[in-house]
N, C-alpha and C positions, 0 to 999 in steps of 0.2 A: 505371556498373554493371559487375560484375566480368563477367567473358566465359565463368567456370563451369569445370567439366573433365566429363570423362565419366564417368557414370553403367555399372557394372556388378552384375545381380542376376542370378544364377544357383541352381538347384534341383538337386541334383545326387537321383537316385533309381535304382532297380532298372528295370529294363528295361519303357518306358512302352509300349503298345498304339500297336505302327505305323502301324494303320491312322486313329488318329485324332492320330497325334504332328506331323506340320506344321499341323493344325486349333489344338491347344492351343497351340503355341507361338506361332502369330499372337495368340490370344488373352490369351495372358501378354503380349508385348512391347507390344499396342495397347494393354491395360486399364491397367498402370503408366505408359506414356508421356500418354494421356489424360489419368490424373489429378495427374499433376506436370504439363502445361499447363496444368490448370485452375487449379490451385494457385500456378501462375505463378513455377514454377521452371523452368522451359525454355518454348521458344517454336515454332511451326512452324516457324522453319529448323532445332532440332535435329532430325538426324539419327539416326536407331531402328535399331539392329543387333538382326537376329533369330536366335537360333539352337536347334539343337535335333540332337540324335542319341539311339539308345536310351536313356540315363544320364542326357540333362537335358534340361532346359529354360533357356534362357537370355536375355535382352536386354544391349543397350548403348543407350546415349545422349549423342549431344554436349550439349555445352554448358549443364551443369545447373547452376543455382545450391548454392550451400551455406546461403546463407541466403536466402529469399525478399523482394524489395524490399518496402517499405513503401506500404499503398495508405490513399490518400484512404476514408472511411467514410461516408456521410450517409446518415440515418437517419429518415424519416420518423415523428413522436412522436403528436400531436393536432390537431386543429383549436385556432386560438389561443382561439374562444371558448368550449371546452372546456377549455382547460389553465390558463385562469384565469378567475379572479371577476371579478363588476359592478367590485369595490375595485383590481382586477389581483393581485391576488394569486394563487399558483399553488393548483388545487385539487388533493384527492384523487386523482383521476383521473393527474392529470400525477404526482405527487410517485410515488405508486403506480407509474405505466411506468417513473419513473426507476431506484426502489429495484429494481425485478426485472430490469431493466439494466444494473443494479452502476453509475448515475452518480446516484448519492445526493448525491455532493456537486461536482455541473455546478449552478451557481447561475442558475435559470430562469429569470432576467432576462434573461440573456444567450445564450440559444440562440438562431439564428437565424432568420428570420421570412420565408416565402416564397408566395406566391401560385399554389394549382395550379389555376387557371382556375377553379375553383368557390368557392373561401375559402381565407383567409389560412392559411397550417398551421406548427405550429415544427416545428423539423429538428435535430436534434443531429450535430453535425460532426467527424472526427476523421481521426487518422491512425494506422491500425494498424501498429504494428511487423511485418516479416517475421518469419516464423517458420523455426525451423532443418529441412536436408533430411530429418534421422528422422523428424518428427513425420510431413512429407507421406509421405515414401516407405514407413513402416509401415503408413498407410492406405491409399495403393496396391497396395502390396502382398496384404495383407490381403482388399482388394475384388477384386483381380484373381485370387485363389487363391478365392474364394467363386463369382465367376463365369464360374471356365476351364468350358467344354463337355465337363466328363469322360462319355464313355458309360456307365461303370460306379465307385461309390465302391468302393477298398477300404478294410477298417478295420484296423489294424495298432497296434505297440505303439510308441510314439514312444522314439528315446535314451532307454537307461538304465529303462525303463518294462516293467512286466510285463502291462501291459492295453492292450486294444486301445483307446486313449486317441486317436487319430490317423486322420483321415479324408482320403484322396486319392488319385486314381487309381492310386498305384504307391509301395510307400512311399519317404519321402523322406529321404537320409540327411546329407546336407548342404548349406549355404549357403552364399552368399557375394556380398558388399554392397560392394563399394568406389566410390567418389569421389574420381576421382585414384587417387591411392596410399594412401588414406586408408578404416580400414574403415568403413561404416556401421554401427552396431551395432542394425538389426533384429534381429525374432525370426518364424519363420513355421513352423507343422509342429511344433511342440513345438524347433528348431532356433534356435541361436544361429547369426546372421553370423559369418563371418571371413573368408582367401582363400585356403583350401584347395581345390580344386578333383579334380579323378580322371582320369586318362589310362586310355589305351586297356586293353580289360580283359586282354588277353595278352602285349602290347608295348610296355608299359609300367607306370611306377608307378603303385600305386594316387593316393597322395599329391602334389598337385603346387602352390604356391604361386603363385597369382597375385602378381606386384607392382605390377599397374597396369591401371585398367579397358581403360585403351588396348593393354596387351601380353596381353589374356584371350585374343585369337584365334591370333597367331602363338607363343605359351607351349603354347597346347595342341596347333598344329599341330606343332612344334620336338620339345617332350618329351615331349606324352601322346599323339603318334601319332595323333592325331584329328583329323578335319575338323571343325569344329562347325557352321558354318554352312548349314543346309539346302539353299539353292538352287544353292551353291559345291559340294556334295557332290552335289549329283544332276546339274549340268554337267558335272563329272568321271566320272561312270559313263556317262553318253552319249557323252561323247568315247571313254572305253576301251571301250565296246559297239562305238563304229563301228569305232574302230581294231582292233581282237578281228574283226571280222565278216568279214574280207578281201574277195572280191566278191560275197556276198553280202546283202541288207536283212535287220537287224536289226525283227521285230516289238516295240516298244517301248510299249505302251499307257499312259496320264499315272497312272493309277492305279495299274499296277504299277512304274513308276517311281518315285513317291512311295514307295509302299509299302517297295520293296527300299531305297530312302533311307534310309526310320527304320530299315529291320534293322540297319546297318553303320556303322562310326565311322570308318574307314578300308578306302574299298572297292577292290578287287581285281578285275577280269574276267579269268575263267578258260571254255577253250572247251572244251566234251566234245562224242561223240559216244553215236548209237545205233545198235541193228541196222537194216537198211533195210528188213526185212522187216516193221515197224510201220508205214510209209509206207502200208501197205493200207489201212491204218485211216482214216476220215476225218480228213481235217487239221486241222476246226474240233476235234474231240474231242482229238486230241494237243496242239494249242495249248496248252485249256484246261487240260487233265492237265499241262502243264510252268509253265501260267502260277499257276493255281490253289493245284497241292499240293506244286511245288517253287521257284515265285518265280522260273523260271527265264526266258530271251529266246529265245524260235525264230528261227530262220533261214529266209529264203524266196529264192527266186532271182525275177527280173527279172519273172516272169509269174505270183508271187504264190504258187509251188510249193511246198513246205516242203521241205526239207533234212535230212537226219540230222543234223543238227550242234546244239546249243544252247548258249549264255551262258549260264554263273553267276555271281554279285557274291557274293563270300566277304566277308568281314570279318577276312578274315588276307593279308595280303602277306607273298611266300616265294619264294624264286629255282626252288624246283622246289617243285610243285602238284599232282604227279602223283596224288600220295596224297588230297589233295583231290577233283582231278578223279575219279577211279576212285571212290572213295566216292558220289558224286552221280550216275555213270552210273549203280551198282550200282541206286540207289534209284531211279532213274528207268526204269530196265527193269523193274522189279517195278509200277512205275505203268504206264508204258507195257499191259503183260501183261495188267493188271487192264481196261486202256480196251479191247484186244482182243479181252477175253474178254468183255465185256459186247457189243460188236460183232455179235461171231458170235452168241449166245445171241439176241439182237435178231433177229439176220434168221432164224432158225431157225423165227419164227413170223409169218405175215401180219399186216399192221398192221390188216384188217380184221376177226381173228379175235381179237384185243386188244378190239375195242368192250365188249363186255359189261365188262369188267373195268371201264371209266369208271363205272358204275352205281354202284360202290361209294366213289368218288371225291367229294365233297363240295361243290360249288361254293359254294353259297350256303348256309344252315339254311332261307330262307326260298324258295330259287330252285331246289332240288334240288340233283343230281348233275350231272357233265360230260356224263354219256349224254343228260341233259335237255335242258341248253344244246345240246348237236351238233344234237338234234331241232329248236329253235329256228331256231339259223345256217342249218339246212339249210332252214327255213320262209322264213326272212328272205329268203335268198340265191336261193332261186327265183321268188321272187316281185318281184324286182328285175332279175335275168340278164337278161331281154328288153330292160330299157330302157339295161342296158349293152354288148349286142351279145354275151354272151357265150352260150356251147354250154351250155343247162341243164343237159343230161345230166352233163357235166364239171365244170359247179358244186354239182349234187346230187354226186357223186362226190368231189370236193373237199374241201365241208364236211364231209360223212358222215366223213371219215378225218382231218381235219386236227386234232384231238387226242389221235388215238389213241396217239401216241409219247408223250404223259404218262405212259403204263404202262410205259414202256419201262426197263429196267435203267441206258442211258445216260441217258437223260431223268432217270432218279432219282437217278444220280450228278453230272450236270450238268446243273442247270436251265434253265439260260443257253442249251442246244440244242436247246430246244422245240420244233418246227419246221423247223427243221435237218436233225434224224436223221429227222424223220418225212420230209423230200423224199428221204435218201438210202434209206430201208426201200420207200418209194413206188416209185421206179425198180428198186429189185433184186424187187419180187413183180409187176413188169409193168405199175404203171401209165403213163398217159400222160403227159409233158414239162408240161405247159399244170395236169395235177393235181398235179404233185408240185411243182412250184413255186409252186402255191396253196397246197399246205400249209405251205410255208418262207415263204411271204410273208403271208399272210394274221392275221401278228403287226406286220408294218409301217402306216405306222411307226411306231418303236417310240419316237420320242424325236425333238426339236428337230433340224431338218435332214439328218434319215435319208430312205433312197430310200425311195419309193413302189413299192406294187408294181405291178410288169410285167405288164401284157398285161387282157382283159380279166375271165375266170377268177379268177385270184389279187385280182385288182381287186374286184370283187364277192363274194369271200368273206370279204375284208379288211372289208367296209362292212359284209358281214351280221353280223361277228364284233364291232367296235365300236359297231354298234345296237343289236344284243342287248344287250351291257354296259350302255351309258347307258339306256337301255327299263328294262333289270331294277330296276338300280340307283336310278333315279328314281322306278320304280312302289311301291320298298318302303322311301324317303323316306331315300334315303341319298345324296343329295347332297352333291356338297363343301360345306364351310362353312369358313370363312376358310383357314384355309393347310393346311386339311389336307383331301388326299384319297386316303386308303388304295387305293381302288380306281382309281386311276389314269382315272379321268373326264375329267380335264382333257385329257390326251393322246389318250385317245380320241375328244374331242370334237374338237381338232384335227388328228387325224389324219380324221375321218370329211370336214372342210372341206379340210384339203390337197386329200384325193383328187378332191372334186368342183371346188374351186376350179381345180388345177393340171392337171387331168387332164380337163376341161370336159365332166363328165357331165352330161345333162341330164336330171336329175332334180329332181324337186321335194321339197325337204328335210321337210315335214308330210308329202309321202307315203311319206319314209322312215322319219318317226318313227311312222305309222300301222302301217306292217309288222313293225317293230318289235311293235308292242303285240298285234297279231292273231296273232304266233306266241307269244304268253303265254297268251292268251286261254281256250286249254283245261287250263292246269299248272300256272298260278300267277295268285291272285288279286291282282292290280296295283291302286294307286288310279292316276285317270287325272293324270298331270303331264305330259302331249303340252304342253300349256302353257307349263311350268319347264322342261321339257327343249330345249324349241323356242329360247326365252326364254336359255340358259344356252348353246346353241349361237350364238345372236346374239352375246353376250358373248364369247364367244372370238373370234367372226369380226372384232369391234369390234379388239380385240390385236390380232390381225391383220393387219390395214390400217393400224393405225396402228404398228405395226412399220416397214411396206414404207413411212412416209412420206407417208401423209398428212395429213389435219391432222384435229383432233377433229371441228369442223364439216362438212366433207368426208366425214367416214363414217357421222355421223348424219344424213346428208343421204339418203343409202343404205340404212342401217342399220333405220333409224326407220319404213320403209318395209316391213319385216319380207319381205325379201325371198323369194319361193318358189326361186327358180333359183340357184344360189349358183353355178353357172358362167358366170351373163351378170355378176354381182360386178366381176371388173375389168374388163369394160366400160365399164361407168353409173361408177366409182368416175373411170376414165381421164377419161369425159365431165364427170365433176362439178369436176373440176381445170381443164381446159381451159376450162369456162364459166366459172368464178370468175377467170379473167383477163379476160374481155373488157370494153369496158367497158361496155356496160350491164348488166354483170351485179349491181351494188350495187342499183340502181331496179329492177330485175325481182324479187330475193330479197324485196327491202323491203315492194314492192306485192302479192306472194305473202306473207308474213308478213302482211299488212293483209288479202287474201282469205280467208286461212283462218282470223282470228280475227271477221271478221264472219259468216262461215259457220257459226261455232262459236256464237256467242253468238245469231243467227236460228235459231239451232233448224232446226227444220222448215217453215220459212215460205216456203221457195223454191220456188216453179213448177215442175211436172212437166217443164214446156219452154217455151222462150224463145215469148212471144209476138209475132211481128214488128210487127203492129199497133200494138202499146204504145212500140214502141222513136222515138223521136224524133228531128230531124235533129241530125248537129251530133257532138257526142264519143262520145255513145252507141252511135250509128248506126257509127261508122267503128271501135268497139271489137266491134260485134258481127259486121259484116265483118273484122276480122281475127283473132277466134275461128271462123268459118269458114272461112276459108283458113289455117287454122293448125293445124285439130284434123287432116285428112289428110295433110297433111305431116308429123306428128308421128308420127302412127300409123304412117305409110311406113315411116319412119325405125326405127321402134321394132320394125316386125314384120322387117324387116331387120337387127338387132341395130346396128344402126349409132346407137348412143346419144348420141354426139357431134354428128354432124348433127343429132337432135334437139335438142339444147339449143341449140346455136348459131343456128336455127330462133326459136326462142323473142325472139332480137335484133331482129328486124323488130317486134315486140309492145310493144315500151317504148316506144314515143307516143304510140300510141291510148291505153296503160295508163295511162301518165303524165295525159294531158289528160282520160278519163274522170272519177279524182280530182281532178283540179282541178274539174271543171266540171258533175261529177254529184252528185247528193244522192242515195246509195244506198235509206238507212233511210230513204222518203218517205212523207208522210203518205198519200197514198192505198195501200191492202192491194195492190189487185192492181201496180200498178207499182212498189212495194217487191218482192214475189213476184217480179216480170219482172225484176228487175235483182241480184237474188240469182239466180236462174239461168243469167242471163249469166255472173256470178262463176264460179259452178259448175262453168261449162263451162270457164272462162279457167283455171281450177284446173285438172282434169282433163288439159286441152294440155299446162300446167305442168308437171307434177308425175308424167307417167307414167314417166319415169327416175330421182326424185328427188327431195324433199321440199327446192326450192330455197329456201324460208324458211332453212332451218337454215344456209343459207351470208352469210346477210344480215353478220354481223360481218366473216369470210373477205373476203367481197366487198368491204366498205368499208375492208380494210387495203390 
C-alpha cells in the first residue's frame, strides 16, 4: 500500500469572528479528517495540522491516500429458503433483491451459503474497487462546511455572481486542495480549488502560490508574513507579552488570548502607558475597560497592583511603533475617562438610595422585579443567619443592598462587576467590612473551582441568594432539562453543596429548601417542587462525589439515603470506602441486601417489638444478643459523628448474621414467630444502615 502524501484544504475569506475562529477551525480540521478515516483514506497515525488566522481556515494531513484500497464486500441477501423454491430455483423475492442491486447477472447458484445461528442465509461477496481522493474529499468537505458551529450565517454573492447565492459565516473568496503537489480539484462556496493562497494584508501580496501541501506553512510564514497556525501564534504572543512586561506580571486571561489570536496574522507587542491619575479608579473596572473595549494586557506588580503601563498585540511589525503606540494610548484615555466618570457619578449617590430604582428592574415575568427578589434573599437569609453563626442585623444589611449596584452606570457598562462595585460604593457610604464583602461575594461561586465566600455574613447571603434562585425557578417549572439551563441552576445548585459541603454548615438541606419557599409564599404563587428541587440537588451532590473519586456504589450508598445534613457527607462517604475493604464487608452488604428485600416484600407484618419469649436457643438467640450490643454502640458512634467507627462496628455482626441464615427460617409458618423475626431484621437493619445503605455496596464489596 502506497504510504500517501499530505493532504492540504484551505478557505481563504474576509475577516471571520474572532471570538468563535479557533472554535470553527477545530471543527473544519476534525469534520474532514473524520471522514477520510472513515473512508479509509488515512488512518489514526496520520497526523492533522490545524490552522486558522482572521482570512482562513485551514487543515493538513499526513499520509492520505490517492486512491482508497479495495475492501472485501459481504452482503447479507435472504434466508436460502426464501431465495429459492421446493424445485431450487431462485424466486421473485431473490431475483427482485438482485436487480435493485445492479447484480442481475451474479448467477444464484453460486452465491454463497452461511449459517447465522438461526437459518442457512445466502451472502453475496465481493471486492469493491477504492475509490479516488475527490470523490471522498468533496464529501468531506462538503459535510464539514455544513456542520462548522457558525454563530451567525451570512448570505453573500459567490465569484462572479450578483445574488446573494452563498451562505457562510464570512464570505469566502478562495480555495485550495492539493495532494502532494498535485491540485485536488474540489468545488466548496460556489469556489473552484487551486493553490492560490493570500499573505498578510499589508506586508505582503495578496497572491501567493502554494507548491506543496507540506510547504503551506513555512510559504506563508516566508512570503505572506503570516503565522497560520493558531497555537504557534498564540505561543508567540505570550513569549513577546512576557518578554514586553520587563518586571512586571502580565494579566493574560485564555479567552483574551484566543481572542487577540484570531485578531492578527503576524503579531507584534507593543508597550504604552497612561496617566496615574486613573489608578483611583478601581482596578477590576480599568482591567475590564483595557481587556474588553481595547483587547489590550495590564500589567500588575508582584502583589497584584495594577500599573500604568499596558500590552498591545498589533497586527503590523515596524522598527518604530511610536505612532501605533500614541494612537492606542490616545483611545485608551478616552476609555479610561469614561470608566472614571462613571466612577465618580456612582458614588455621588448611596447604594441604599438606588433600591427603589430595582422595582423597575425585571427579574422574572412571573417572579417580579429585583426589589422583589432583595425582599426574598433578605427573608431567606435571616431566617438561616442563626444556624450559621452569622450577625443578622449585617445579613439583613447585606442582602438589603447586595443588588443594588445593578442600577449602577458601572454595572451597566460592565456586567461582569456586579458585586464588585457594589463592595466598593458599600465601603465609600460607610458601610461595614463583613457587608460590603457579602455584597461582592454573595455572587460566589460563580463557576467550577472558584472561592467560596468568606466569613459567615457573605456565607449566608450567598445561600439565601442561590435558594431563592432554585425555589423560584423550580416553583414556576423551569428546571433544567437536558443541556440546557438558561438560568444557571446547575451552578447554583452546586455552589449551594460546596458551601455546606466544604464549609461544614450544619444545616439541614429540606430546611433550606422550606425557607426558600416561605419567602415566596406571600409574592408569588409557586407549585410545591420541594420534592424535584430536593431530588435535583441529590443529583448534583451524586457528580460530586463521584468527581472526588468515588465509586458509583459508594455514593448511592449515601446518596439513596437522601441525606438531611450534607456537611456530615464526607464523613459517612470516607466511612463507606473504608468499610468496603474490610473483609466481611462482601457478607454484611449481601445479608443487608437479603434484610431489606424480605422487609420489603413482609409488608407490615413485623412485630412492634422483638418478643424475647419467642426468640429460641441457638443462632437466633446469639443474633439477637448481638443486635443488642450493637445498636448502642452504633448510635455512640453516630451521635459522635464518628461514622467510620460505626461501620467497622458492624464487623463483629457477620456470624451471628451469617449462621442466623443458615439455620433460621424467617418466613415461618407460625404468624406470630414470622412477626418476631421480621423485627429482629428490623432492628439488625436499623444498626446497619444508620450511616448508609450498605446493600448498595454488595458489588464494590465482592470486587
Amino acid at each position: 500500500m502506497s504510504a500517501g502524501a499530505t493532504l492540504l484544504v484551505e478557505l481563504v475569506c474576509e475577516e471571520l469572528p474572532p471570538k468563535a475562529l479557533k472554535r470553527l477551525s477545530e471543527a473544519f480540521a476534525d469534520a474532514i479528517a473524520a471522514a477520510l478515516r472513515a473512508r479509509d483514506f488515512a488512518s489514526e497515525a496520520s497526523v492533522v495540522g490545524v490552522y486558522a488566522t482572521p482570512r482562513r481556515l485551514a487543515m493538513t494531513m499526513t499520509h492520505v491516500l490517492a486512491i482508497a484500497p479495495d475492501k472485501a464486500v459481504k452482503e447479507k441477501l435472504l434466508p436460502v429458503s426464501v431465495a429459492f423454491d421446493a424445485k431450487g430455483k431462485p424466486t421473485q423475492a431473490l431475483l427482485g433483491k438482485l436487480r435493485a442491486r445492479q447484480l442481475a447477472h451474479v448467477d444464484p447458484a453460486k452465491l454463497p451459503r452461511e449459517h447465522d445461528g438461526k437459518a442457512e442465509v445466502l451472502y453475496y461477496a465481493d471486492v469493491a474497487k477504492g475509490g479516488p481522493l475527490v470523490n471522498a474529499l468533496q464529501t468531506a468537505l462538503d459535510e464539514a462546511i455544513e456542520r462548522l458551529p457558525i454563530p451567525k450565517v451570512m448570505s453573500y454573492a459567490g465569484a462572479g455572481g450578483y445574488y446573494n447565492d452563498q451562505k457562510f459565516v464570512r464570505p469566502a473568496r478562495a480555495l485550495v486542495a492539493l495532494h502532494g503537489n498535485v491540485i485536488v480539484p474540489v468545488t466548496a462556496l460556489g469556489l473552484h480549488a487551486g493553490r492560490t493562497s493570500t499573505g498578510h494584508r499589508f506586508l505582503a501580496r495578496d497572491a501567493i502560490d502554494i507548491a506543496s501541501a507540506e510547504a503551506y506553512e513555512p510559504t506563508l510564514e516566508a512570503e505572506g508574513k503570516v503565522t497560520p497556525g493558531f497555537a504557534k501564534r498564540r505561543r508567540d504572543i505570550v513569549a513577546a507579552l512576557e518578554r514586553s512586561s520587563e518586571q512586571w506580571r502580565v494579566i493574560m486571561p485564555d479567552a483574551l488570548l484566543d481572542e487577540v489570536t484570531a485578531l492578527v496574522e503576524s503579531p507584534a507587542v507593543y508597550a504604552g502607558t497612561f496617566d496615574r491619575a486613573f489608578l483611583d479608579v478601581p482596578q477590576e473596572c480599568l482591567i475590564l475597560t483595557m481587556q474588553q473595549n481595547q483587547k489590550y494586557f495590564a500589567l500588575a506588580d508582584g502583589a497584584g497592583k495594577l500599573r500604568h503601563r499596558f500590552l498591545l498585540v498589533s497586527n503590523l511589525r515596524t522598527d518604530d511603533p511610536a505612532v501605533i503606540v500614541h494612537g492606542n494610548e490616545r483611545v485608551l484615555r478616552a476609555r479610561l475617562a469614561d470608566a472614571k466618570f462613571f466612577y465618580d457619578q456612582d458614588r455621588a449617590q448611596r447604594l441604599e438610595a438606588r433600591l427603589p430604582k430595582l422595582a423597575s428592574v425585571v427579574y422574572h415575568n412571573k417572579l417580579g422585579s429585583q426589589l422583589d427578589r432583595v425582599a426574598r434573599v433578605r427573608t431567606i437569609a435571616t431566617a438561616i443567619a442563626a444556624k450559621t453563626g452569622a450577625d443578622a442585623k449585617q445579613v439583613d444589611r447585606a442582602a438589603t443592598l447586595a443588588k443594588a449596584d445593578l442600577v449602577t452606570d458601572m454595572v451597566g457598562e460592565f456586567p461582569e462587576l456586579q458585586g464588585t462595585m457594589g463592595r466598593y460604593y458599600a465601603l465609600h457610604d460607610g458601610e461595614t467590612a463583613a457587608v460590603a464583602d457579602a455584597i461582592a461575594q454573595h455572587y460566589w461561586p460563580r463557576f467550577a473551582g472558584d472561592a467560596l465566600p468568606q466569613g459567615p455574613v457573605a456565607t449566608t447571603v450567598a445561600l439565601a441568594d442561590k435558594i431563592e434562585a432554585l425555589v423560584g425557578m423550580f416553583g414556576i417549572g423551569n428546571a433544567p432539562t437536558g443541556d440546557k439551563d438558561p438560568f444557571g441552576l446547575r451552578r447554583a445548585a452546586l455552589g449551594v453543596l460546596r458551601m455546606l459541603l466544604e464549609g461544614g454548615l450544619a444545616l439541614r438541606l429540606d430546611e433550606l429548601i422550606d425557607s426558600g419557599f416561605a419567602a415566596f409564599a406571600h409574592s408569588c404563587a409557586l407549585q410545591d417542587a420541594r420534592h424535584d428541587l430536593h431530588t435535583f440537588l441529590l443529583e448534583r451532590l451524586r457528580g460530586t462525589l463521584r468527581e472526588q473519586g468515588y465509586s458509583a456504589n459508594q455514593v448511592e450508598a449515601v446518596v439513596s439515603m437522601r441525606p438531611a445534613r450534607i456537611d456530615q457527607v464526607p464523613g459517612q462517604m470516607h466511612a463507606v470506602k473504608t468499610f468496603a475493604t474490610l473483609p466481611e464487608a462482601e457478607s454484611l452488604a449481601a445479608a443487608n441486601k437479603r434484610i431489606i428485600n424480605i422487609l420489603r416484600k413482609s409488608g407490615n407484618e413485623a412485630a412492634v417489638a422483638v418478643d424475647r419469649s419467642l426468640i429460641a436457643v441457638g443462632a437466633e438467640k446469639d443474633l439477637y444478643a448481638a443486635v443488642q450490643s450493637l445498636l448502642p454502640v452504633v448510635h455512640g458512634h453516630v451521635g459522635r459523628g464518628d461514622y467510620t467507627e460505626a461501620l467497622r462496628a458492624l464487623a463483629s455482626a457477620r456470624g451471628p448474621v451469617d449462621r442466623f441464615f443458615d439455620d433460621v427460617m424467617v418466613m415461618a409458618d407460625d404468624p406470630a414467630l414470622r412477626a418476631n423475626r421480621l423485627a429482629l431484621l428490623r432492628g439488625l437493619a436499623e444498626a446497619m444502615n444508620q450511616v448508609a445503605d450498605i446493600s448498595k455496596l454488595a458489588s464494590d464489596a465482592a470486587r
